[in-house]
N, C-alpha and C positions, 0 to 999 in steps of 0.2 A: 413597589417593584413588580415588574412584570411575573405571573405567574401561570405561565406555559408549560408545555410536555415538561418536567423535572428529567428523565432520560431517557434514550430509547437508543435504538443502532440507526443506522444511516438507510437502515432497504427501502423503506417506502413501498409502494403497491410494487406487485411482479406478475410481469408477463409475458406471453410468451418473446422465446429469445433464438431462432433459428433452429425450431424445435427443440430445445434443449431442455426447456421445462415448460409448465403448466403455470402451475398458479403456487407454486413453494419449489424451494431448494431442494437440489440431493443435499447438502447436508443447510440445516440453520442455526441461526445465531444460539438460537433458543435451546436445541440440541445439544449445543457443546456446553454452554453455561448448566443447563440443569445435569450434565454429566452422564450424557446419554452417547456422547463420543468421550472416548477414555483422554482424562487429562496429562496421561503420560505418554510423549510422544514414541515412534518406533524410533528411539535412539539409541546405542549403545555406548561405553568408553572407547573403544578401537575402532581404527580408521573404515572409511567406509569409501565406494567408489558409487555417484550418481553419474547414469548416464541419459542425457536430455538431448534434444537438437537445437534447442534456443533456450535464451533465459529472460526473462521477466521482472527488473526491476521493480520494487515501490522506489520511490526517493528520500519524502523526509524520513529520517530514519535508518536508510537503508546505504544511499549512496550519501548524504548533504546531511547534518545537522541544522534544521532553523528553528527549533524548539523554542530558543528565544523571543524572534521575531515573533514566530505563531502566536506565544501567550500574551505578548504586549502588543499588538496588532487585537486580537481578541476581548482581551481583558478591554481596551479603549474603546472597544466598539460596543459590550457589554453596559460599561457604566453610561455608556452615554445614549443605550436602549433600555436603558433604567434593569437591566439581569445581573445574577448575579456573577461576578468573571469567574469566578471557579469553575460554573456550572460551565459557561461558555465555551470554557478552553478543556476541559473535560468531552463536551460533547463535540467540538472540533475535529479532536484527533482522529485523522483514519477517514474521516467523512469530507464530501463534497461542501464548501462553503454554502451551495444556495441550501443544501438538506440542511444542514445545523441553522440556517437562518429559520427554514420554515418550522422547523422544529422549538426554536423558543421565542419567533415574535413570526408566528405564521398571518398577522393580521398589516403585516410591512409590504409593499412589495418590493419581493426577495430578488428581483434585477439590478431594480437598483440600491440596496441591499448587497449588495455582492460585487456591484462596481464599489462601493465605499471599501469594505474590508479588502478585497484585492489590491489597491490603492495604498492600503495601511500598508500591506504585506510587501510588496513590491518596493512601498522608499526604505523598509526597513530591513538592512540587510547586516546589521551589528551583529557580531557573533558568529557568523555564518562558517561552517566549518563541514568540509569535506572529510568522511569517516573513515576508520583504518582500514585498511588492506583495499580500498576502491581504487585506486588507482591504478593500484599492479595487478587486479583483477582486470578492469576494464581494456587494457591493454594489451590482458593476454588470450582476448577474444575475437575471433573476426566481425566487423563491424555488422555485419549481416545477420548474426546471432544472437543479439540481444536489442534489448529496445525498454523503455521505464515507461509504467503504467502507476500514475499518481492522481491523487483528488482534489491535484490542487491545477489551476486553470490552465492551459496552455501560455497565456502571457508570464503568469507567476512563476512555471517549471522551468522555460527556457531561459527566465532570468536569473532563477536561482540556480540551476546549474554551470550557464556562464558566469556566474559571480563566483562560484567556487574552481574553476578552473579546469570542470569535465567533459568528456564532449557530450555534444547534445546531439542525440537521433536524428535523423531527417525524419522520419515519422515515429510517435509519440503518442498513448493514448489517455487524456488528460478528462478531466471532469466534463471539457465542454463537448465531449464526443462521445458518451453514452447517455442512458436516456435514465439507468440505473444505474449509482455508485455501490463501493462496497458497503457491506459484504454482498452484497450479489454480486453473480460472477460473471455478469457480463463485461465487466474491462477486462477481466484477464481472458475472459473469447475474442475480444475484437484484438489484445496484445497477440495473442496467437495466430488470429487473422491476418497480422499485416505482418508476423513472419512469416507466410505460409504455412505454418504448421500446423497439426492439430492440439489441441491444448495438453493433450498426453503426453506429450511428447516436449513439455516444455518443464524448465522449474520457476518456481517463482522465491524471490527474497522478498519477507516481508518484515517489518515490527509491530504489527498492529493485531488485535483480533480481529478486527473487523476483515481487515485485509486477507489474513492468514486462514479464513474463514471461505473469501471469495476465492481465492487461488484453488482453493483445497474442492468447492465447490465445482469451479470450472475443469479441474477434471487433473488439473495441474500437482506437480510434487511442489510439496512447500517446505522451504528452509527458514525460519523462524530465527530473527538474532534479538536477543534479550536486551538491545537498547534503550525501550520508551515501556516494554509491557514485560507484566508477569511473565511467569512460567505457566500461570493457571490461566492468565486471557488467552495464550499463544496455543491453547489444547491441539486446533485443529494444524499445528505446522507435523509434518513428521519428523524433522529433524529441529534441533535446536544447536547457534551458533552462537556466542558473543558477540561476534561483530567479522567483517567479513577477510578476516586477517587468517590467513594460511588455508584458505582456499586455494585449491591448485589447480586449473584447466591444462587439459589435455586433450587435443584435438585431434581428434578420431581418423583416421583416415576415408578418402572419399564422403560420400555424404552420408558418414556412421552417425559426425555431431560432434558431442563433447563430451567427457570422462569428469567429473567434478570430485575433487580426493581432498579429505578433510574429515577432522574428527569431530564427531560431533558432543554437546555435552552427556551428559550420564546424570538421567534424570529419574 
């Protein structure tokens, strides 16, 4: 059996990014894990009001369940690059497909490598399930206000969200449009990019550490729902949600933005 990186996060080499950093994160992976950012988020039991001008979707996890797909799409592509699937679908989540190829068979090329798994992923849509409260969120936003930054490929996003019935952005920032996946936080600079906004001014939903890591990085409030990760991967979110059910927009008058009212857990 192949015996490549055992684990690592999705960053890869970093550099400069529209000046926003050097050669490391404001905050890193490394940071949050060794407890050097407090693993308890600023959340309280009583309701809270966030106010953002855009929001910032991840997908799997956040808006789509394909959990499924993911790990049977993986695990098959695993055994049949002689790894082992656990490992595979472990190092998947949250990450760019070509990053987790280079990372346990970096001696493949990871192109064509990543046309196979995308391939997997894309006929396999069993299970596919749209998460609670997405729907009567997404509809109670102007479409101009938000937009989904995911690690999964622009062919894969658009099909998994039209398979689940949501709308899809006209622009979208997806794996093949940075040059860095999470947790660096450049997807969530260029999600902020193509609302106009600046990333401050944005929140982002994630499930992922890795993800809730880049958001938090790029400068973004992060809402963290306890679907696919701990409490203790999701350190860097500030708030923690189960899922994104009784969230409540309220839309600002003029261009204030949006008021986002929900309780968050009590951690």
């Amino acid at each position: 059996m192949w015996s490549g990186i055992p684990e690592a996060d999705c960053s890869g080499a970093l550099d400069t990014y529209n000046g926003k950093m050097t050669d490391s994160f404001p905050i890193s992976p490394d940071s949050v894990s060794s407890g050097l950012i407090s693993s308890v988020p600023a959340a309280v039991s009583s309701p809270v009001a966030v106010l953002c001008k855009g929001i910032l979707f991840d997908m799997d996890g956040i808006l789509i369940s394909s959990l499924g797909s993911v790990e049977r799409s993986w695990s098959t592509w695993a055994v049949s690059r002689g790894i082992d699937p656990v490992l595979a679908v472990r190092t998947a989540h949250g990450c760019r497909a070509i990053e987790t190829i280079r990372k346990l068979r970096p001696d493949l090329d990871d192109e064509a490598e990543l046309k196979v798994i995308e391939d997997l992923e894309v006929e396999d849509n069993e299970g596919l399930a749209v998460l609670p409260g997405v729907v009567e969120l997404l509809a109670a936003l102007p479409v101009h206000r938000w937009t989904v930054v995911t690690s999964a490929t622009e062919r894969l996003a658009r099909i998994r969200m039209a398979a689940g019935g949501i709308p899809v952005p006209e622009r979208l920032i997806t794996a093949d449009f940075v040059t860095h996946g999470k947790p660096h936080p450049e997807p969530y600079l260029r999600g902020a990019e193509i609302l106009g906004l600046p990333a401050s001014d944005c929140v982002v939903f994630e499930d992922s550490g890795s993800g809730a890591t880049a958001g938090r990085a790029a400068g973004c409030t992060v809402i963290g729902t306890t679907f696919s990760h701990s409490i203790e991967e999701l350190a860097a979110a500030k708030y923690l949600v189960t899922d994104l059910t009784g969230i409540r927009v309220e839309v600002l008058a003029g261009d204030e933005g949006l008021a986002l009212h929900f309780t968050p857990l009590a951690v």
